[in-house]
C-alpha angles and dihedrals in degrees: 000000000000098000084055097062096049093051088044085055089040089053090050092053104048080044087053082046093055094039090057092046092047084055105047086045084055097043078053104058089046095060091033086061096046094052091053096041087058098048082048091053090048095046094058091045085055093047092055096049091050092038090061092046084051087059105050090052098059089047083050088047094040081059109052085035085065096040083046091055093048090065093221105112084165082092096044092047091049095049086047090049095050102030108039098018104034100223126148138199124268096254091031108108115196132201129210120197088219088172094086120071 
C-alpha cells in the first residue's frame, strides 16, 4: 500500500508539471500570434505608404512618356529648368514672399 501512494504522489506531480508546461506553451502562442498580428499591422502600413509613392511615380512617368512621344522636349527642358532647377527666362521677373519663415 505504501508504494501506491507514492506512485499516486509521483503521478500529481508529473500532472502539476504538464499543466505548467501547457500553460506556458499557451501563454506562448498568445503572444506568438500578437507579435505577428502587429508586424502584420506595420508591413501594410508600410505597403500603403510605398504603394502611393508608386503611384505618383508612374503619373510622374505617364507624363514625361507623353512629352517623350510628342517629340518636343523643348517643353520638358523648360519644366525641368523652372521646376527642379529653378531657373527663369531672360525677360521673366520673379517675386519671393521672404516675410514667412
Amino acid at each position: 500500500m505504501a508504494k501506491k501512494a507514492k506512485t499516486e504522489k509521483k503521478g500529481l506531480f508529473n500532472r502539476f508539471l504538464v499543466k505548467l508546461a501547457a500553460v506556458f506553451v499557451i501563454a506562448g502562442c498568445i503572444m506568438l500570434v500578437y507579435t505577428i498580428e502587429k508586424d502584420c499591422s506595420e508591413k501594410e502600413r508600410e505597403l500603403t505608404v510605398i504603394q502611393g509613392k508608386i503611384d505618383s511615380y508612374e503619373v510622374e512617368n505617364a507624363d514625361i512618356q507623353r512629352i517623350l512621344d510628342s517629340d518636343d522636349m523643348s517643353e520638358y527642358i523648360a519644366r525641368v529648368a523652372v521646376e527642379e532647377r529653378g531657373y527663369a527666362y531672360s525677360d521673366e521677373r520673379r517675386f519671393y514672399d521672404t516675410s514667412r519663415d
